[in-house]
Residue frames as qw, qx, qy, qz and C-alpha x, y, z in Angstrom:
[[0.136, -0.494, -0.838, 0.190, -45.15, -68.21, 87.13],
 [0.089, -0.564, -0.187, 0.799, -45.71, -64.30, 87.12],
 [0.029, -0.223, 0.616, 0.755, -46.07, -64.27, 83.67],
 [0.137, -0.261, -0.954, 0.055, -48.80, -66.89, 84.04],
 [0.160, -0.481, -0.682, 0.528, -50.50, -64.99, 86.25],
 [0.066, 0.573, 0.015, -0.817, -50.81, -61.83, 84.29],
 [0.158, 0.043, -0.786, -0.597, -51.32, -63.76, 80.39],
 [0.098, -0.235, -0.954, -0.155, -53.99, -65.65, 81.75],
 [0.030, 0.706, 0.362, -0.609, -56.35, -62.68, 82.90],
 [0.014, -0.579, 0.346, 0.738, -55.53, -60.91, 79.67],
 [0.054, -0.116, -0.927, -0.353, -56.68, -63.86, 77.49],
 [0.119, 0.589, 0.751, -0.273, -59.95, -64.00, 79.47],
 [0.084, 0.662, 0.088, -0.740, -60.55, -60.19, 79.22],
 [0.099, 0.331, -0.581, -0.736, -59.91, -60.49, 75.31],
 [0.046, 0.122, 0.942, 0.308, -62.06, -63.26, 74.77],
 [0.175, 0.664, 0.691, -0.226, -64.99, -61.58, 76.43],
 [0.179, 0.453, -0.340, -0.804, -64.49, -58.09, 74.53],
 [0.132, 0.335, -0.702, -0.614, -64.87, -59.80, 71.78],
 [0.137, -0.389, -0.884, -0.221, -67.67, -62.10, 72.38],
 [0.024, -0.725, -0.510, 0.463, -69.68, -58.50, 73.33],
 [0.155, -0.265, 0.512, 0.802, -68.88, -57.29, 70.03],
 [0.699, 0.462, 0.394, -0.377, -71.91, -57.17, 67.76],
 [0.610, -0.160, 0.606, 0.485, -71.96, -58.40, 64.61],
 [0.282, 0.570, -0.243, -0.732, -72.28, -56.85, 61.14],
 [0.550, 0.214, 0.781, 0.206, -73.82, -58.03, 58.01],
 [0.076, 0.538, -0.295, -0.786, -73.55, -56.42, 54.56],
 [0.582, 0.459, 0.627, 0.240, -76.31, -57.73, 51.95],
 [0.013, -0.391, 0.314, 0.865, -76.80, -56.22, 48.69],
 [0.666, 0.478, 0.572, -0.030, -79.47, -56.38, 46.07],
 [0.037, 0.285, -0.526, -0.801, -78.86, -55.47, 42.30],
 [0.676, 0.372, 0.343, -0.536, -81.47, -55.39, 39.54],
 [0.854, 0.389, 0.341, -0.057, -81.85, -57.26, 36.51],
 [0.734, 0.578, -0.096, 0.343, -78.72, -55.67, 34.50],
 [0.874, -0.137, -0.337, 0.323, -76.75, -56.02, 37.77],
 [0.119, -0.723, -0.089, -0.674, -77.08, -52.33, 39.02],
 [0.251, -0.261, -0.844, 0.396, -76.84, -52.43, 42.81],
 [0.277, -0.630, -0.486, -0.538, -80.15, -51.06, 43.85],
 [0.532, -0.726, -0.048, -0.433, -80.29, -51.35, 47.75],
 [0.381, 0.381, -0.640, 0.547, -77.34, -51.89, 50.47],
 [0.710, -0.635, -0.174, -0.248, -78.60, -53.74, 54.20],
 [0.282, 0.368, -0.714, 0.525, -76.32, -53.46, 57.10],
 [0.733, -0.077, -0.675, -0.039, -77.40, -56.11, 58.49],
 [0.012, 0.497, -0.650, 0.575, -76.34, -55.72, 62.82],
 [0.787, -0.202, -0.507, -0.286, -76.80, -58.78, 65.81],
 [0.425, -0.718, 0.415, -0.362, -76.45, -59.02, 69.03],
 [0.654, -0.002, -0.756, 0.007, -74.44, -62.15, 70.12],
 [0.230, -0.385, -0.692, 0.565, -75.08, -61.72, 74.14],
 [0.252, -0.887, -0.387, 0.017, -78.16, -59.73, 76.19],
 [0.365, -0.625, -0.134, 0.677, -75.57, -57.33, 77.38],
 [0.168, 0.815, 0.394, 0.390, -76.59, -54.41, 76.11],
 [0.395, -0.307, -0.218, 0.838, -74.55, -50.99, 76.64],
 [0.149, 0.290, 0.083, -0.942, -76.71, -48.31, 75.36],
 [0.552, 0.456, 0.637, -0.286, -79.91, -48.00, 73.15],
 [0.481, 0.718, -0.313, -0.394, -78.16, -46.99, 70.05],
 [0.088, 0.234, -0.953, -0.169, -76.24, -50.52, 69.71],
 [0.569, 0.019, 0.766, -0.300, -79.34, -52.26, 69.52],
 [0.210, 0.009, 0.778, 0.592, -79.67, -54.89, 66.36],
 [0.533, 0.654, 0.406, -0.351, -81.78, -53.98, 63.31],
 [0.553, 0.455, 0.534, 0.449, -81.49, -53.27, 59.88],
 [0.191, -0.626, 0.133, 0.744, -79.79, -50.06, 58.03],
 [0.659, 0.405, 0.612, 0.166, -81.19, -49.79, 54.74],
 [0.314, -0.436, 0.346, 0.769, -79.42, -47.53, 51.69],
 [0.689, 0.636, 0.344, -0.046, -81.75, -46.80, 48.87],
 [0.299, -0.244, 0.510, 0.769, -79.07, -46.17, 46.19],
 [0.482, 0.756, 0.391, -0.210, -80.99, -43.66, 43.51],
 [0.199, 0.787, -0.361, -0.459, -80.23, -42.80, 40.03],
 [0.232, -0.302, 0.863, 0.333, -78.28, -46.10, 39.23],
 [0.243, 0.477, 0.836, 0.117, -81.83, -48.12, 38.47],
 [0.483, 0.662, 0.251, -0.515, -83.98, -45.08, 36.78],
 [0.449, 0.740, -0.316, -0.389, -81.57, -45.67, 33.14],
 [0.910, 0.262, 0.312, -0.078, -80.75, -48.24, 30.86],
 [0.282, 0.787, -0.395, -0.381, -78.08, -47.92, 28.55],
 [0.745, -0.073, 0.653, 0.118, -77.67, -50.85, 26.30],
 [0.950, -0.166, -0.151, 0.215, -76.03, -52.44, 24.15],
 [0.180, -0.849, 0.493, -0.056, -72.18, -52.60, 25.64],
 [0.171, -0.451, 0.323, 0.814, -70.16, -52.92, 23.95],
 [0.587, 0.409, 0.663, -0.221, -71.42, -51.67, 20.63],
 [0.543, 0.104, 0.374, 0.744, -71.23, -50.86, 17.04],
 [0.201, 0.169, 0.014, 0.965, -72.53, -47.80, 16.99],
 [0.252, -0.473, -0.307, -0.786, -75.86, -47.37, 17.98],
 [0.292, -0.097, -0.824, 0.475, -76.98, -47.14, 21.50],
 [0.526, -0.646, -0.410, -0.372, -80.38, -47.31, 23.00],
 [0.285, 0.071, -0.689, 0.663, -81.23, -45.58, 26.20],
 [0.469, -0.494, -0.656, -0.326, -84.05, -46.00, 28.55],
 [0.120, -0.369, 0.456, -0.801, -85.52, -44.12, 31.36],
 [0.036, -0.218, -0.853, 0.473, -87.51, -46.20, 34.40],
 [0.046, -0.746, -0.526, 0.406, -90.04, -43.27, 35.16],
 [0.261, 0.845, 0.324, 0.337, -90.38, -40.00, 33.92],
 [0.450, -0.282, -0.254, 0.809, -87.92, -37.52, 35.02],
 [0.121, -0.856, -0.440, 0.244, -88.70, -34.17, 35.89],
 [0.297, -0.771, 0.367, 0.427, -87.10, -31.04, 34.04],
 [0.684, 0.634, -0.358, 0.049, -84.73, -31.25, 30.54],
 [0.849, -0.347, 0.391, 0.080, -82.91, -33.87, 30.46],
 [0.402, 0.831, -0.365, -0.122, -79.29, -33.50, 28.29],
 [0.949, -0.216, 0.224, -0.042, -76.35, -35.93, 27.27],
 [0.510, 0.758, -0.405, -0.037, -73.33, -35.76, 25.62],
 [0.975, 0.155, -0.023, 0.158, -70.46, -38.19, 24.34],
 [0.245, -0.889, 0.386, 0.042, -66.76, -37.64, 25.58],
 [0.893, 0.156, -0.414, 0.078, -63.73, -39.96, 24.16],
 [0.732, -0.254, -0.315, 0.548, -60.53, -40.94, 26.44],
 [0.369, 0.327, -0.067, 0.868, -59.24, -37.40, 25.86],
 [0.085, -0.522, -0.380, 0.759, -62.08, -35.29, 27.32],
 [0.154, 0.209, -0.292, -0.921, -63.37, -34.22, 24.23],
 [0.452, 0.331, 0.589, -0.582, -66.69, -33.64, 23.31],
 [0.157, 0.040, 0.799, 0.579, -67.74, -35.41, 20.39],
 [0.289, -0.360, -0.741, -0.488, -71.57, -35.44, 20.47],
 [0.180, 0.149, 0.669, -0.705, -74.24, -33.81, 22.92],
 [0.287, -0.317, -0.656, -0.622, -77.90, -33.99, 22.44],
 [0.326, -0.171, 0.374, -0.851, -81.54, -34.21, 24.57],
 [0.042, 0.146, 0.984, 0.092, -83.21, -36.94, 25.55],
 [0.410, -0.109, -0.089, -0.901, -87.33, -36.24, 24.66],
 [0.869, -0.290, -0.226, -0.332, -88.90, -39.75, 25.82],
 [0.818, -0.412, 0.341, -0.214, -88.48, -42.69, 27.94],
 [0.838, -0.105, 0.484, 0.229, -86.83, -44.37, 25.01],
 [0.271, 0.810, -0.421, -0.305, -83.77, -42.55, 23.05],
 [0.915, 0.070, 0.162, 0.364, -81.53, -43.99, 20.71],
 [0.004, -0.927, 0.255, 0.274, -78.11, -42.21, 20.20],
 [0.888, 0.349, 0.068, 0.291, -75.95, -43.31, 16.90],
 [0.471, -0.658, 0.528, 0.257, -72.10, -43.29, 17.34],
 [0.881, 0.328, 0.291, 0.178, -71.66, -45.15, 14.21],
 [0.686, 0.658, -0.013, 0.310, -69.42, -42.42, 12.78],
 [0.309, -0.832, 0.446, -0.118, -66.89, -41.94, 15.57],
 [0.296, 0.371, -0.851, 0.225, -63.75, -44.33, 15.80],
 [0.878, -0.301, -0.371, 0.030, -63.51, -47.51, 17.60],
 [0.440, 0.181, -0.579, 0.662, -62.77, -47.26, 21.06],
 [0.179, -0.353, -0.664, 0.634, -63.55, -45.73, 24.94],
 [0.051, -0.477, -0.041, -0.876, -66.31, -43.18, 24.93],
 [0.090, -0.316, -0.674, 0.662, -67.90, -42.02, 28.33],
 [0.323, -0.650, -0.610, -0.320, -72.26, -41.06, 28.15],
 [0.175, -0.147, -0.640, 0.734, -72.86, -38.81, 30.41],
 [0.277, -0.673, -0.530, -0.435, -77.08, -37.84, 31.10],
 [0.020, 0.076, 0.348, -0.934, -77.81, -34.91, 33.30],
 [0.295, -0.636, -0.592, -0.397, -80.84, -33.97, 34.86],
 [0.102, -0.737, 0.289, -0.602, -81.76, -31.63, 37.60],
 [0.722, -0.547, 0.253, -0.340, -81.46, -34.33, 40.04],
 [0.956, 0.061, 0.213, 0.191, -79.50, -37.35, 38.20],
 [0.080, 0.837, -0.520, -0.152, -75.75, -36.91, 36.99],
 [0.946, -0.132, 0.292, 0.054, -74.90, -40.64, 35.59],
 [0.201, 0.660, -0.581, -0.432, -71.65, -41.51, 33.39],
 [0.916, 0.037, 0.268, -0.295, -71.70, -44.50, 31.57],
 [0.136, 0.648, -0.435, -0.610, -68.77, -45.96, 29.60],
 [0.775, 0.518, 0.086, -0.352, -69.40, -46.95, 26.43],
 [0.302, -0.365, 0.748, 0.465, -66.82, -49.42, 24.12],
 [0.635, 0.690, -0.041, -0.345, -67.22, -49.08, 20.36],
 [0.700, -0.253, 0.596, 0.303, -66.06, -51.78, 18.22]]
């Protein structure tokens, strides 16, 4: 009966905790070639009780930059790959080709919005794209068939 007496206080106490818990929600959008673009955290109150003014629900929003300004298509391919910038970037913009090993096969500069970089005479297999800029650092990898 002591036991009783102490479990059943201990239940209660848990149940409310927990129903004064806010809740969380985690959307995501992605663009058209499935990029994620923007990250909401999502927060709700489930009761009025309110302990401070920094738990109160709203919306945390995450622009994610860099992923959606480039293009790099096709993937896999047979040797020639097209890449596209969004917008204009600001500044020299430079790229080079790496295989599994770390070695640099192929660097170059990108001079418009739309480059095309041929791979045609490297082996089939993994290579990794990486584009620098003074603000962007993407890697992309790349499968040659």
């Amino acid at each position: 009966m002591k036991a009783v007496r102490y479990i059943l206080p201990l239940l209660i106490l848990v149940f409310l905790s927990s129903a004064l818990c806010a809740q969380q929600i985690v959307n995501f959008e992605y663009d058209l070639a499935g990029n994620r673009v923007l990250r909401y955290l999502d927060t709700k109150k489930s009761t009025e009780a309110e302990v401070d003014s920094l738990f109160k629900a709203g919306t945390i929003t995450d622009k994610i930059t860099g992923d959606n300004l480039i293009r790099v298509y096709p993937n896999p391919t047979y040797g020639i790959i097209n890449v596209e910038f969004m917008e204009i970037i600001e500044g020299q913009t430079v790229y080079f080709i790496t295989d599994q090993n770390g070695r640099q096969v192929m660097t170059g500069k990108t001079n418009s919005l739309s480059n095309t970089i041929d791979i045609t005479h490297q082996s089939r297999g993994v290579y990794y794209l990486v584009i620098k800029a003074p603000e962007i650092y993407q890697v992309y990898k790349i499968i040659k068939q």
